[in-house]
VEXDREN-2710 file (C-alpha; in Angstrom, 1 decimal):
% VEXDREN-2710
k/r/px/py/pz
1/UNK/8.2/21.4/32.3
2/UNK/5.2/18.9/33.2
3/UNK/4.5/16.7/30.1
4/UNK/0.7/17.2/29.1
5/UNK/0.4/13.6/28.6
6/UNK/1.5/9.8/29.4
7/UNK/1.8/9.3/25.7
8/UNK/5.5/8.0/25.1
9/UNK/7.9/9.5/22.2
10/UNK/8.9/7.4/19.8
11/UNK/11.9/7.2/18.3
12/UNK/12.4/5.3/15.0
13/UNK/15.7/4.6/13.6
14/UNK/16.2/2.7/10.4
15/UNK/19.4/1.9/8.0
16/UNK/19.4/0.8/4.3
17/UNK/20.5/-2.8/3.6
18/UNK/21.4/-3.5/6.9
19/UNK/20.6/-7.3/6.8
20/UNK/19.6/-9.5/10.4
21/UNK/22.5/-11.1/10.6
22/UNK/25.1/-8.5/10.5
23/UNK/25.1/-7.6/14.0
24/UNK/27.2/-9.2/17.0
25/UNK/24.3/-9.9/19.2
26/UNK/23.0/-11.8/16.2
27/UNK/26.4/-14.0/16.0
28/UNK/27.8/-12.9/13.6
29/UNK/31.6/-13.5/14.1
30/UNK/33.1/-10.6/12.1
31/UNK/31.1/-7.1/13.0
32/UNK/31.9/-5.0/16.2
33/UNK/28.5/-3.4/17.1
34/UNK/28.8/-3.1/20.9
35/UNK/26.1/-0.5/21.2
36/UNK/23.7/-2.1/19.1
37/UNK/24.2/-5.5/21.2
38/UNK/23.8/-3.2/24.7
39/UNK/20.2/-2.1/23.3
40/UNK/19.6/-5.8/22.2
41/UNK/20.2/-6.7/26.2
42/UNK/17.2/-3.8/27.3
43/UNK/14.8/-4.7/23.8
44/UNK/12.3/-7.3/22.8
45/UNK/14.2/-8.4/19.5
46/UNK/11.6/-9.4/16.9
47/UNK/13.8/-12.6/15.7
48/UNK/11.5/-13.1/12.9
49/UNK/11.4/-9.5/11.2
50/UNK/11.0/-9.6/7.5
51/UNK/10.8/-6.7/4.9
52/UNK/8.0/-8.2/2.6
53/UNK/9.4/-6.7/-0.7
54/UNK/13.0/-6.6/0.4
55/UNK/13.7/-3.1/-1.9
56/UNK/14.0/0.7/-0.4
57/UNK/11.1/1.9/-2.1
58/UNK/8.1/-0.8/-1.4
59/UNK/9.8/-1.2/2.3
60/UNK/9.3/2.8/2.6
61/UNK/6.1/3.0/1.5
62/UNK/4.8/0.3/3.4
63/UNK/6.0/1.4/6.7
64/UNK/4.5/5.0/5.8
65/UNK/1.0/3.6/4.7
66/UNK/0.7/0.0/6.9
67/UNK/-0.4/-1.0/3.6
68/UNK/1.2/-3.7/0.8
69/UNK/2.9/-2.6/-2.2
70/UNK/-0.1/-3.7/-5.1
71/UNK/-2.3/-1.8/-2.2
72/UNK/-0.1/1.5/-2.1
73/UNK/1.4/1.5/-5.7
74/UNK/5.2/1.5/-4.7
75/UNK/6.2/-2.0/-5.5
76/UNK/9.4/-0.5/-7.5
77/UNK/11.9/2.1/-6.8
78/UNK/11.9/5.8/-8.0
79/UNK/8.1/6.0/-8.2
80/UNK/5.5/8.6/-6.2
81/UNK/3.6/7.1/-3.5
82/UNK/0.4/9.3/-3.5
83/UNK/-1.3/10.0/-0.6
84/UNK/-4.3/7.6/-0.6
85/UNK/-4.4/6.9/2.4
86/UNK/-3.8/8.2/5.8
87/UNK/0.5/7.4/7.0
88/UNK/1.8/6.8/10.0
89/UNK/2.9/10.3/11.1
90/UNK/-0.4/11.5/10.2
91/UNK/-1.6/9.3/12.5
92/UNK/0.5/10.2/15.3
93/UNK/-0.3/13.9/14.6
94/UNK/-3.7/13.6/14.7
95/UNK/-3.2/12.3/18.2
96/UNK/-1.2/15.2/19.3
97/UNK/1.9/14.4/18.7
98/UNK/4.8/16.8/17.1
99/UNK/6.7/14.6/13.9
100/UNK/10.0/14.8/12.7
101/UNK/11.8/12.9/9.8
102/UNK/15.9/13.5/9.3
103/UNK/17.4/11.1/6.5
104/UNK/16.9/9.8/3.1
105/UNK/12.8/9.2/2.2
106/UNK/12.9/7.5/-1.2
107/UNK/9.0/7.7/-2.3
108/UNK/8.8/10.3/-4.0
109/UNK/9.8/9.5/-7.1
110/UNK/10.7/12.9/-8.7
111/UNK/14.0/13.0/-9.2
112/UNK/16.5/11.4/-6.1
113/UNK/18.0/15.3/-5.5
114/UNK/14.8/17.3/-6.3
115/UNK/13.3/19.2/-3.5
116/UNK/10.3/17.2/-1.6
117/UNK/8.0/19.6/-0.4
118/UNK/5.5/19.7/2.5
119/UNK/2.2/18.3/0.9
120/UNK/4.6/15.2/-0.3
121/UNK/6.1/14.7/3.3
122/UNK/3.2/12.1/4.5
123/UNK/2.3/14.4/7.6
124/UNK/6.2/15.1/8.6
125/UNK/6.4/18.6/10.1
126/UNK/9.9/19.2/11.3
127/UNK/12.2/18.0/8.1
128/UNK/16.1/17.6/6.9
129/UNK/15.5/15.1/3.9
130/UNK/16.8/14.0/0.9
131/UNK/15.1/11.8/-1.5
132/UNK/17.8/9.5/-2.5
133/UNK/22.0/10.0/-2.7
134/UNK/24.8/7.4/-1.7
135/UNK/27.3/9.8/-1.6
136/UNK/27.6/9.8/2.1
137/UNK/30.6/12.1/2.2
138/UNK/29.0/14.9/-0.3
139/UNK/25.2/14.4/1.1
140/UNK/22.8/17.0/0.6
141/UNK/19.6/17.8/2.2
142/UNK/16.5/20.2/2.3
143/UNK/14.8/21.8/5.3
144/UNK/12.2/24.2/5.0
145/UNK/13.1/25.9/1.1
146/UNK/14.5/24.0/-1.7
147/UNK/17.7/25.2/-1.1
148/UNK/20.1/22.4/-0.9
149/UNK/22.4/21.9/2.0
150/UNK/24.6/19.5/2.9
151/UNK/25.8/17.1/5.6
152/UNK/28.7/18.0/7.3
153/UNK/31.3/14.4/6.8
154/UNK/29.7/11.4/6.5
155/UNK/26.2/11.8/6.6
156/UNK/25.0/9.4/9.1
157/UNK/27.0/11.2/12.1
158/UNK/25.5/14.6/10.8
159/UNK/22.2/13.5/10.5
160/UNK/22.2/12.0/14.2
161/UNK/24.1/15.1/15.5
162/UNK/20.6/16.6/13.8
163/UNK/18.3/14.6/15.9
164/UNK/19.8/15.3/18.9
165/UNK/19.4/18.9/18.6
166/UNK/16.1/18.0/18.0
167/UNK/15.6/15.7/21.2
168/UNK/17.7/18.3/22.8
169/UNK/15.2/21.7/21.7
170/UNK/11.8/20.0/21.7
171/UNK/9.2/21.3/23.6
172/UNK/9.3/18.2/26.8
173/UNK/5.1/18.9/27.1
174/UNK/4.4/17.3/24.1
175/UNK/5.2/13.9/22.7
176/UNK/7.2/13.1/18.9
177/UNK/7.2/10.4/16.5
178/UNK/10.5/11.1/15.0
179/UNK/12.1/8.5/12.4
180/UNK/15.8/9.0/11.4
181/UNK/16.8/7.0/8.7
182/UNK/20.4/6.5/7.9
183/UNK/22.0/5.8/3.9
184/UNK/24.5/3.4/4.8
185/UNK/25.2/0.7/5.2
186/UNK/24.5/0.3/1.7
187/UNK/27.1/0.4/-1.1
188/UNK/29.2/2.4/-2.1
189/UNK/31.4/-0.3/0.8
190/UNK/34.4/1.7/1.0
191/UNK/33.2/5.1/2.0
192/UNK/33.0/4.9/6.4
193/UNK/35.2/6.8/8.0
194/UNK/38.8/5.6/8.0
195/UNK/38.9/4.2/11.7
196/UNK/36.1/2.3/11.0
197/UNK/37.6/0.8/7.8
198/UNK/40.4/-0.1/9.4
199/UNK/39.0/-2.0/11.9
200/UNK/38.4/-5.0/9.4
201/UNK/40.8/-7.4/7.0
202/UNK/38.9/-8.6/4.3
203/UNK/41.4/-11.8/4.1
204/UNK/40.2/-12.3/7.9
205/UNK/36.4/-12.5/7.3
206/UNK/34.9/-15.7/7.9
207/UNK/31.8/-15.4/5.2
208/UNK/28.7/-17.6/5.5
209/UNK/28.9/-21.4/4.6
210/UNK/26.3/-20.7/1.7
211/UNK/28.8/-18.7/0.2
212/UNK/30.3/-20.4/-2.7
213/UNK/34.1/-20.5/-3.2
214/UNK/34.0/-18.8/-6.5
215/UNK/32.2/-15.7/-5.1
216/UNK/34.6/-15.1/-2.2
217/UNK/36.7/-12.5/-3.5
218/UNK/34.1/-10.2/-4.1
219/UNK/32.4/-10.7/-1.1
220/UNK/35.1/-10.6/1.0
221/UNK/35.8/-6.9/-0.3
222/UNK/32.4/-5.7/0.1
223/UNK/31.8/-7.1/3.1
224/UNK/34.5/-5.5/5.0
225/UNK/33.3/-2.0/3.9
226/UNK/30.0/-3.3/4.6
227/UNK/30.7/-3.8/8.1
228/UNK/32.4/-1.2/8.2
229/UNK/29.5/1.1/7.8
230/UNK/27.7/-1.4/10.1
231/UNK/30.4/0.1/13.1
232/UNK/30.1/3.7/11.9
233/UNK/26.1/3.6/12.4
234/UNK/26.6/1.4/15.7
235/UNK/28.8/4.1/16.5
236/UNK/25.7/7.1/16.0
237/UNK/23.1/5.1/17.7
238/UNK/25.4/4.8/20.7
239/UNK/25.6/8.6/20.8
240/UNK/22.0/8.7/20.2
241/UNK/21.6/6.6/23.3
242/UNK/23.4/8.4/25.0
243/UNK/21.5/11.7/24.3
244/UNK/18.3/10.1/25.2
245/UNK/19.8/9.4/28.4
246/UNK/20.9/12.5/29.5
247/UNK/18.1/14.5/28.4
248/UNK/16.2/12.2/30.6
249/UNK/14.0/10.7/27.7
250/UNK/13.8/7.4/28.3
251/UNK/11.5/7.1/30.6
252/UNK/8.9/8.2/28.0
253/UNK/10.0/7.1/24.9
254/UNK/9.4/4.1/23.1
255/UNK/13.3/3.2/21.0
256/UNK/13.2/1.3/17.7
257/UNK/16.2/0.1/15.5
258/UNK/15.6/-1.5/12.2
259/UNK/16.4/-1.5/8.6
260/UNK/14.3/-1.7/5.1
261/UNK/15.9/-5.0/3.7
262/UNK/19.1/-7.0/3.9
263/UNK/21.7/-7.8/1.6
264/UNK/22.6/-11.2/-0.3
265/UNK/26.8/-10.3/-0.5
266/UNK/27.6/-13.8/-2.0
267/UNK/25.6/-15.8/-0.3
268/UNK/23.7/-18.2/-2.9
269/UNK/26.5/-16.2/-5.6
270/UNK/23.7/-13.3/-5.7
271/UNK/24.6/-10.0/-4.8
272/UNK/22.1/-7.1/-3.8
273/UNK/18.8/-7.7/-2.2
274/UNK/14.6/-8.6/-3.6
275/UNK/15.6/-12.2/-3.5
276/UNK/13.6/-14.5/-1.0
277/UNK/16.3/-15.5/1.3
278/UNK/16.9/-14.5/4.6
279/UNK/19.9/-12.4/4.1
280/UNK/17.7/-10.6/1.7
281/UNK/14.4/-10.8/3.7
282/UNK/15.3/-10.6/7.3
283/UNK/16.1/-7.3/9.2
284/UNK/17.0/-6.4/12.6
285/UNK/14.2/-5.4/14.8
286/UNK/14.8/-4.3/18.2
287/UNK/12.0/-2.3/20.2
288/UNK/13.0/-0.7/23.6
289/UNK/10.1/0.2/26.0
290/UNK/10.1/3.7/28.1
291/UNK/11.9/2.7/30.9
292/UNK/9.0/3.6/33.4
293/UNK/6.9/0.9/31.7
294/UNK/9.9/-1.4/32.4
295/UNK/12.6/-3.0/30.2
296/UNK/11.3/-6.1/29.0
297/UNK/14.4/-8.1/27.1
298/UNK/13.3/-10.8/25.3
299/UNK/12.5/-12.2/21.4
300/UNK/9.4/-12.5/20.3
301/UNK/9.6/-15.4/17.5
302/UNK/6.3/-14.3/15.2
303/UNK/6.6/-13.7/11.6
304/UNK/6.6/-9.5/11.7
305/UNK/6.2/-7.6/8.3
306/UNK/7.0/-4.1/6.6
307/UNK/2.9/-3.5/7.0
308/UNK/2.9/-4.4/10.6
309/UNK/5.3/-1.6/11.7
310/UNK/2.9/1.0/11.8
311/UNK/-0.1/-0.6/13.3
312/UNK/1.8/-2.2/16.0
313/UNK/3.7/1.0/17.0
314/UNK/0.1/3.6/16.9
315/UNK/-1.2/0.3/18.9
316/UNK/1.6/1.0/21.7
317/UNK/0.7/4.4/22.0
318/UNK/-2.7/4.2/22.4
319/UNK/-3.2/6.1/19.0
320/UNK/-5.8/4.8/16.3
321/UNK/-5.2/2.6/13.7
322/UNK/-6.4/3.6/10.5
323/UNK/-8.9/1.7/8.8
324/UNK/-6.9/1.7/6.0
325/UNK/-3.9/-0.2/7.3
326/UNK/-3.2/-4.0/6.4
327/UNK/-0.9/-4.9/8.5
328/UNK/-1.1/-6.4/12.2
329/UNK/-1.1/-5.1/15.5
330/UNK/1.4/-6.6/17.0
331/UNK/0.9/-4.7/20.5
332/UNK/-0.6/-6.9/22.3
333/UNK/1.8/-10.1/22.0
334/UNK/4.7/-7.3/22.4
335/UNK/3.3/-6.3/25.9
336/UNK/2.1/-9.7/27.2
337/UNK/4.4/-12.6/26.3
338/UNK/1.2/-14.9/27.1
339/UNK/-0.6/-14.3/24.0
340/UNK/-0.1/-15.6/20.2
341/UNK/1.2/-13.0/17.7
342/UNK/-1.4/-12.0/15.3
343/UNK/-0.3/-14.0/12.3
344/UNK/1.2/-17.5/12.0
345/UNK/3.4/-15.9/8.6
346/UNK/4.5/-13.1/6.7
347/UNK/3.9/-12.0/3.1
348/UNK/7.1/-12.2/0.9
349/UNK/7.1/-10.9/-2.2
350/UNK/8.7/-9.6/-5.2
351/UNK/6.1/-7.8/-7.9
352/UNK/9.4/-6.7/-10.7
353/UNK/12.5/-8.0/-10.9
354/UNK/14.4/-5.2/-11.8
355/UNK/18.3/-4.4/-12.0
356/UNK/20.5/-6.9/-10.0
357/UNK/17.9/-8.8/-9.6
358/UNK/16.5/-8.3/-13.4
359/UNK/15.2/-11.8/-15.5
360/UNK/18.9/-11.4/-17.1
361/UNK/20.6/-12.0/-13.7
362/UNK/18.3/-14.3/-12.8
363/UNK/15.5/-12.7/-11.0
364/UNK/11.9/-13.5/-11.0
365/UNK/8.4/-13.1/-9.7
366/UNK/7.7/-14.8/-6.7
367/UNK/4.8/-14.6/-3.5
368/UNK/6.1/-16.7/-0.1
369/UNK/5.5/-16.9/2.9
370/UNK/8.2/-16.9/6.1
371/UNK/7.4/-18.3/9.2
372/UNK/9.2/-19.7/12.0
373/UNK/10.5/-22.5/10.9
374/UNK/9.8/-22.1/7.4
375/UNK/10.4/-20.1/4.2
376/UNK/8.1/-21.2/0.8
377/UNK/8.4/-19.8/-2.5
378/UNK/6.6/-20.2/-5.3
379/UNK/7.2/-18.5/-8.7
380/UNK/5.1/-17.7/-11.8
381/UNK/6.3/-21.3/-13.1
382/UNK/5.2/-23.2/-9.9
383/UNK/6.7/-23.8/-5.9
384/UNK/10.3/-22.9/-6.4
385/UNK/11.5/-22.8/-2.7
386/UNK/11.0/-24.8/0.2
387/UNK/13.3/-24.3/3.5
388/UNK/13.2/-25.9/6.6
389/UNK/15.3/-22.5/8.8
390/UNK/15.1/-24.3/12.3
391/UNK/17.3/-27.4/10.7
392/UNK/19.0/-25.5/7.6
393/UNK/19.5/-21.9/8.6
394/UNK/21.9/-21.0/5.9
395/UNK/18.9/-22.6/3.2
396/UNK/21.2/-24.8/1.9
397/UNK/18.7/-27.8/1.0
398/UNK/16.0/-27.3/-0.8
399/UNK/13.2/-29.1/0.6
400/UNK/10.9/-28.6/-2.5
401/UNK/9.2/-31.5/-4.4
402/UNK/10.8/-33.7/-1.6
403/UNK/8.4/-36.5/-1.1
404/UNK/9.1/-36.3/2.9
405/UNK/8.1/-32.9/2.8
406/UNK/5.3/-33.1/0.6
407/UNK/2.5/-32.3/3.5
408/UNK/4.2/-28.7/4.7
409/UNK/4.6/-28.0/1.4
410/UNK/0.5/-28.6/0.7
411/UNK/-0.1/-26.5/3.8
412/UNK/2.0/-23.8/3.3
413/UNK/0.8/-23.6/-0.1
414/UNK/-2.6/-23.4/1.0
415/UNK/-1.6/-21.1/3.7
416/UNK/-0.1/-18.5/0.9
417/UNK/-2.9/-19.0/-1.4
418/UNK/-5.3/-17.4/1.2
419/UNK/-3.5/-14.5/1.8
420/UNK/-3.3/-14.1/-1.8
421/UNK/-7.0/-14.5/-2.1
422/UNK/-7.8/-12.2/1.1
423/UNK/-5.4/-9.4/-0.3
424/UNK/-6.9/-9.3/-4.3
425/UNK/-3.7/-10.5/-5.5
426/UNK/-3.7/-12.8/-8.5
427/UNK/0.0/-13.2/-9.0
428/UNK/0.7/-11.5/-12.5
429/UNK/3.8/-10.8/-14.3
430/UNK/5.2/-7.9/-13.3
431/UNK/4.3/-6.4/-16.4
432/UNK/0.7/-6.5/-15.8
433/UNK/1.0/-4.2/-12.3
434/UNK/3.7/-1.7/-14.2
435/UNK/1.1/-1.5/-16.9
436/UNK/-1.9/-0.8/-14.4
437/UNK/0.1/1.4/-12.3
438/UNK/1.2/3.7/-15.6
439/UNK/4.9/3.1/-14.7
440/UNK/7.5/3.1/-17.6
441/UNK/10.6/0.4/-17.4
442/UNK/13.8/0.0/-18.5
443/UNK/15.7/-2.7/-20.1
444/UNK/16.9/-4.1/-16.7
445/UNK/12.7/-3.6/-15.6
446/UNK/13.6/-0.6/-13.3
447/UNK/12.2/2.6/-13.5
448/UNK/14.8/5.2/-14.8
449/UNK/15.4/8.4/-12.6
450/UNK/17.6/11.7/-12.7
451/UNK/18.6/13.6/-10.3
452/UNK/15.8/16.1/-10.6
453/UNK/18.2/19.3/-11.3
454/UNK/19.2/18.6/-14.6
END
């Protein structure tokens, strides 16, 4: 079949937790991710990839809307993001393409097994979600009814098996914007498939220098389950690949692998994710053109947020960019190395410390900014973090109040202040936006949740 248009597919793959660093074409001595490090070779890798609000939910809703989290209302997990403005796959559908979404959604807010239906779907027609589960072994999963099925095995091999079927059926005439996004490899660590546990020692590991002795133990254990889930997805995307290949889609179809936020595992002593360091902040981005456009491998070194996402990929396709949307288009520096990204820094931000990351366990407000040499902090009590990446890329020495670095701190300051300013934000306590937003908290500052069938 002749396609009706030039517009290229798009096919957007995302995991949970899966921090920058964990991959092997990033360095990192200890993961085996061979397929991911093949696509890394055809890709422009976006070295400098940050989730803004380094949690599922904000992440979500951001990449859905283009928009920031005090702008779209998600800036906690296990709340609804309403439909105020127009999303991504609305977008796409409105310029004729077909959507499909396969994988866990986490913005509804209703329940994390409750059935999500259409009108709460952002514009996704074709649909095999789930809210929110980490049981990747016992997954369920609505189509069409709110009947629940489930995922046969681990749920990540099911739910690509799904989008190939989907690649496999679809109607060749008509382009997709189809986003799978995978569970792992968030915890639970020790739930992969055996061979893929067994391919790492814990006691073998080398961990980050910013790891501190008295956290190794811990880490050590999670991160060889970590990385083990790490193999297991590398595993599914090579498959997926591999599919797109010999269906003869990718020629016409634009690949993405990401994920919503990283994951701290020791480094600092902080487990989890929403603080402002890198292996918190920083997420893989790789972005493989249609290969009729021509591969283009290389990095692209600007600062690239959550709200960026959608502008930049509607800008590659030629389709509209909402009015709505805050983020940056990030098309035209993608497709012609000659000309300056759009923005010199991203937005970092956490609006509610909540759970591991909770006042108790040392959490706090913060706004940043990342750039590309820098990271700078500042906290409802004043500048908190200052990082020079390019000179200390494990953040080791903490540049702020340093005489010697009294000038970059001024301008980044200033530099952060007028984002603030240009975005409305007056940096409250997070008690002020859970107030204004009518969410309720509990004692760790997280919004409590069920499963939605009790």
């Amino acid at each position: 079949m002749a396609r009706e248009t030039d517009a290229p597919n798009v096919i957007f793959v995302f995991a949970d937790q899966w921090h920058a660093q964990a991959t092997g074409y990033a360095g990192d001595p200890n993961v085996h991710t061979p397929h991911l490090d093949r696509l890394a070779g055809e890709s422009v890798n976006l070295v400098n990839a940050v989730a803004g609000c380094p949690v599922c939910g904000p992440y979500r809703a951001s990449l859905l809307t283009g928009r920031y989290p005090l702008s779209h209302g998600v800036f906690v997990n296990d709340v609804h993001l309403e439909h105020r403005s127009p999303s991504i796959a609305e977008a796409f559908k409105e310029a004729g393409y077909d959507t499909a979404y396969v994988g866990k959604w986490h913005v509804n807010g209703r329940g994390r097994l409750r059935f999500i239906p259409p009108e709460d779907r952002q514009g996704f027609e074709f649909w095999r979600g789930m809210e929110c589960t980490h049981r990747y072994n016992e997954s369920g999963y609505y189509a069409d009814t709110d009947e629940m099925l489930t995922w046969d095995g681990y749920d990540a091999e099911a739910q690509t098996r799904c989008v190939a079927d989907y690649i496999r059926s679809h109607d060749r005439r008509r382009p997709f914007f189809l986003a799978l996004s995978w569970g792992p490899p968030h915890s639970p660590y020790q739930t992969a498939p055996r061979q893929f546990r067994e391919m790492y020692d814990e006691a073998a590991l080398s961990l980050r220098p910013n790891v501190p002795e008295a956290d190794e133990g811990w880490a050590r254990r999670d991160l060889a389950g970590y990385y083990a889930h790490c193999s297991a997805l590398d595993s599914c995307l090579g498959q997926l690949l591999a599919e797109v290949d010999e269906q003869g889609l990718a020629d016409d179809t634009i690949f993405v692998f990401t994920s919503d936020h990283g994951d701290m595992h020791g480094s600092h002593g902080a487990p989890a994710k929403q603080w402002p360091y890198d292996e918190s902040i920083r997420v893989p981005f790789l972005l493989r053109w249609p290969r009729r456009l021509g591969r283009r491998p290389r990095e692209c070194t600007g600062p690239f947020n959550a709200v960026d996402v959608m502008p930049t990929l509607l800008g590659l396709c030629g389709v509209d960019i909402p009015a709505s949307v805050e983020g940056n288009d990030f098309s035209g520096c993608l497709t012609d190395n000659t000309r300056p990204a759009p923005s010199d820094a991203a937005l970092i931000a956490c609006y509610q410390p909540f759970a591991a990351f909770s006042r108790q366990e040392g959490g706090r407000e913060y706004r940043g900014l990342r750039t590309e040499r820098h990271t700078y902090v500042r906290s409802l009590d004043g500048p908190w973090l200052l990082f020079d990446n390019e000179h200390d890329p494990h953040q080791l020495d903490n540049l702020c109040g340093n005489p010697s670095s009294a000038d970059i701190q001024d301008q980044l300051e200033s530099r952060l202040q007028a984002m603030l300013d240009e975005q409305g934000d007056t940096f409250q306590p997070g008690e002020f936006y859970i107030e204004q937003w009518g969410y309720t908290v509990d004692e760790t500052g997280a919004v409590p949740y069920d499963t939605g069938l009790g």
